[in-house]
C-alpha positions as CSV (number, residue, x, y, z in Angstrom):
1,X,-18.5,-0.2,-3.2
2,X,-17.0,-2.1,-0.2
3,X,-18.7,-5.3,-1.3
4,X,-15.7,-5.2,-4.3
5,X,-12.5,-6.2,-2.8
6,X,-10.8,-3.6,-4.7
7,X,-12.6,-0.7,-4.6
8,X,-10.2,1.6,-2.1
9,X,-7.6,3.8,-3.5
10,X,-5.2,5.7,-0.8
11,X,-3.8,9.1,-1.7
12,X,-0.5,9.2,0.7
13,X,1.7,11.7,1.3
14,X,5.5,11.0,3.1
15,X,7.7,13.4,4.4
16,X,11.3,12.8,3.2
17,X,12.7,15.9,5.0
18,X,13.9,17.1,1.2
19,X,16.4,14.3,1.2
20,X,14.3,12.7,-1.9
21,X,14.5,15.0,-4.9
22,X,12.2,13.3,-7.8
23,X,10.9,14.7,-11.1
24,X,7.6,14.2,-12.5
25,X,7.6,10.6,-14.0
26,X,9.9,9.1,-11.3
27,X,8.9,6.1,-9.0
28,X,9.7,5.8,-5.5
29,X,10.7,2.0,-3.8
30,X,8.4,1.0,-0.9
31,X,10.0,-2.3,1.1
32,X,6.6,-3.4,3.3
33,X,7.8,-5.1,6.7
34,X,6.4,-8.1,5.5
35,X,6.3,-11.1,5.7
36,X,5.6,-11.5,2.1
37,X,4.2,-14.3,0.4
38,X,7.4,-16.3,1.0
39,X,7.3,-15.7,4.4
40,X,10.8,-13.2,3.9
41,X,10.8,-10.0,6.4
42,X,11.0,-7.4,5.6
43,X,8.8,-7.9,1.9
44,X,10.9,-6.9,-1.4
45,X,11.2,-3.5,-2.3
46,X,7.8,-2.2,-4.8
47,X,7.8,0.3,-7.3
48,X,5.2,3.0,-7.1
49,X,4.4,5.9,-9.8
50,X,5.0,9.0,-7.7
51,X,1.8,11.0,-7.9
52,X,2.9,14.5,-6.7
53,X,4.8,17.1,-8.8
54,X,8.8,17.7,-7.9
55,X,7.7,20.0,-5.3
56,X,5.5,17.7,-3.3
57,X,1.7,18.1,-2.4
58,X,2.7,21.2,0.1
59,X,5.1,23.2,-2.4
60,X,7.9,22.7,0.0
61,X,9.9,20.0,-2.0
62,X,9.8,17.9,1.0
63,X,6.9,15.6,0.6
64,X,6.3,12.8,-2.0
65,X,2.8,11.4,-2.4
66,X,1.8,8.2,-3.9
67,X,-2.1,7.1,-5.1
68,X,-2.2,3.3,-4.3
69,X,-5.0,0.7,-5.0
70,X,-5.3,-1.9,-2.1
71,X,-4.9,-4.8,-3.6
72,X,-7.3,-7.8,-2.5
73,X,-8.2,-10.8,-4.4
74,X,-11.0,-13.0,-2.5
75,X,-10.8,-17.0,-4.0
76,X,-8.2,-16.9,-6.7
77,X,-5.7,-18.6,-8.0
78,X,-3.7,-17.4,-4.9
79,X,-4.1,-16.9,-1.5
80,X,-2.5,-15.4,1.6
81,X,-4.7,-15.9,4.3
82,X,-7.1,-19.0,4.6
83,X,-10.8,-19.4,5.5
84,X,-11.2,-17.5,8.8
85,X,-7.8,-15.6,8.7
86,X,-8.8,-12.2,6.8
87,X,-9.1,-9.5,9.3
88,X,-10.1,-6.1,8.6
89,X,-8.5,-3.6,7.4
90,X,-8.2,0.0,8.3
91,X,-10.9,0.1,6.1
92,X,-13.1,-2.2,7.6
93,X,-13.4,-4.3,5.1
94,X,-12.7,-8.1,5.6
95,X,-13.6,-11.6,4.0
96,X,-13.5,-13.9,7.0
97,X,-15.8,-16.3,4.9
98,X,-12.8,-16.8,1.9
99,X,-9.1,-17.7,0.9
100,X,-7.8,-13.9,0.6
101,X,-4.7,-12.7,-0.9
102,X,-3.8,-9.3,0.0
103,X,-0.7,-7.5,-1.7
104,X,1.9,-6.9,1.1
105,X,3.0,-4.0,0.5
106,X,-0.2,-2.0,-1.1
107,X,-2.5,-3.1,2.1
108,X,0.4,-2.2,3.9
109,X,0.4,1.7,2.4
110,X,-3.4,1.6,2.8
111,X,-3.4,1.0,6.3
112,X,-0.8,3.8,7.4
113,X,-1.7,6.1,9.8
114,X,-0.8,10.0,10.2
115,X,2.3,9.7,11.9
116,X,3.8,5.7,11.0
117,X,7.4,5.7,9.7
């Protein structure tokens, strides 16, 4: 339902060239380019549940793939972009009309393309 803020979930899969060995149960550290909510670039690093087994997606123990829920909350407590600031995302969706705050680095995963470091 794009009319919930967070309704999209992004299955991603990386290519680590086999120079990230992980088990099953691991995490992985993503560090967004930011800026964060503090304004620091690039964001901290976040900690995401590694969804793929140790042998990646593709079998070739060279991928790692992560399931990530864009994380959007339209007039809370907190707020990253003001009225008129919120732009789409690769998605499409987009509260021009509200204070948003978007998590920097899960709407940053989200909006990867095929190809992006």
């Amino acid at each position: 339902d794009t009319g919930d803020a967070n309704w999209e979930t992004t299955h991603v899969t990386f290519d680590h060239g086999g120079n990230v060995p992980y088990i099953e149960g691991q995490s992985i550290g993503v560090i967004a380019p930011g800026p964060d909510k503090k304004g620091e670039t690039p964001a901290r690093i976040r900690l995401y549940s590694i969804a793929s087994s140790a042998v990646g997606d593709d079998e070739t123990s060279k991928t790692v793939s992560l399931c990530v829920k864009r994380v959007v909350e339209v007039d809370g407590t907190h707020s990253n972009r003001d009225v008129g600031e919120d732009k789409p995302d690769k998605a499409g969706t987009a509260f021009p009309d509200n204070k948003v705050y978007r998590g920097v680095c899960s709407n940053h995963i989200c909006d990867l393309s095929v190809g992006d470091d």
